[in-house]
C-alpha positions in Angstrom: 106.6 106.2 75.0 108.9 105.9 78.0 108.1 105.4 81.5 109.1 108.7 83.9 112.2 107.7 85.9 110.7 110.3 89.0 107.4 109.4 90.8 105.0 112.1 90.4 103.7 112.4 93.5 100.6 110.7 95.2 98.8 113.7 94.8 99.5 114.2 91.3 99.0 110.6 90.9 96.0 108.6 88.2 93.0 107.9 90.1 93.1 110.1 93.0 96.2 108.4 94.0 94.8 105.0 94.2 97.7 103.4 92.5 99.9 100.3 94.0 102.8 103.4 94.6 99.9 105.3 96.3 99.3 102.5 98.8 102.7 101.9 99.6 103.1 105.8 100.9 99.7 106.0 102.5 100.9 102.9 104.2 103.9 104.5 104.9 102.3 107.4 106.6 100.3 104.9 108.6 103.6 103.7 110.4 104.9 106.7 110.5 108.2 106.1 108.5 107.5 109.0 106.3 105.5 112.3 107.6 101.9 112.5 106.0 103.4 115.9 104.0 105.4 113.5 102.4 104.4 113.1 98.4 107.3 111.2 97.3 107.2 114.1 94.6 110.4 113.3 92.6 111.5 110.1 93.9 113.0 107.6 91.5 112.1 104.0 91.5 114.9 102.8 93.8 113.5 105.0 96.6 110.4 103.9 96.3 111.3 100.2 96.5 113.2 101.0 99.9 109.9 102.3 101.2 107.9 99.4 100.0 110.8 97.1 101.6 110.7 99.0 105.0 106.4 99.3 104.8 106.6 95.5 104.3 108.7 95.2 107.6 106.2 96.8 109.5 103.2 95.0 108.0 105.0 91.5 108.9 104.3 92.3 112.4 100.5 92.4 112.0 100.2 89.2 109.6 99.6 91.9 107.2 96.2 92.7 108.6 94.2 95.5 109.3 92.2 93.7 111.9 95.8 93.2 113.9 97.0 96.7 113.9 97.1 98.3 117.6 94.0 100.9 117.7 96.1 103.8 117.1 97.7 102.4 113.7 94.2 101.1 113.2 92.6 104.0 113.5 95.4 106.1 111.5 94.9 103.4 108.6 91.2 104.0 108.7 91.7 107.9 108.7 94.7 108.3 105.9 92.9 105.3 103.3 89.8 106.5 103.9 90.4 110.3 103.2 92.0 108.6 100.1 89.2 106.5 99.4 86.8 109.3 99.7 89.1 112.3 97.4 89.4 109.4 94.8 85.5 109.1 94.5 85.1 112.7 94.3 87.9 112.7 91.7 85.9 110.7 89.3 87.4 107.0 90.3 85.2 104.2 90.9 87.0 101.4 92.2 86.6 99.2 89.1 89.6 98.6 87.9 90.6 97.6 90.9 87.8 94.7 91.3 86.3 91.9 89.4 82.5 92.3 89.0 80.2 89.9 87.3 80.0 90.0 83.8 
């Protein structure tokens, strides 16, 4: 089975969007290098990799930390992950995957 070459979209996206491509755009909402209608619907690869490069940027000048973002980017990181957070849980995903519980 072959990988798609185009990005579905974060909306379209497994687990409520909660995917390492998911995070890059919601991050790149936050900094307001892409609007927040932006899906990334039918990107290819390379495109997203230039967002990831230019989201990157941007996080270098916070120690990539929350805790150091200016209030507004704080609270617009707060708002866009945790909408996310919240239409993933309703969307049936848990978080698991994602973290290493005790066995």
């Amino acid at each position: 089975m072959s990988k798609p070459d185009r990005y579905i979209g974060v909306n379209h996206d497994i687990n409520g969007g909660m995917t390492a491509i998911g995070k890059i755009i919601r991050d790149a909402w936050v900094f307001g290098l892409i609007p927040e209608t932006e899906t990334c619907e039918g990107w290819n690869l390379a495109g997203i990799d230039a967002l990831l490069q230019k989201v990157n940027v941007e996080w270098d000048k916070y120690g990539c930390l929350v805790s150091q973002l200016p209030e507004e980017l704080a609270q617009r990181h707060q708002r866009i992950h945790g909408e996310a957070f919240k239409n993933a849980k309703s969307a049936g995903w848990s978080g698991d995957d994602e973290t290493f519980g005790e066995e």
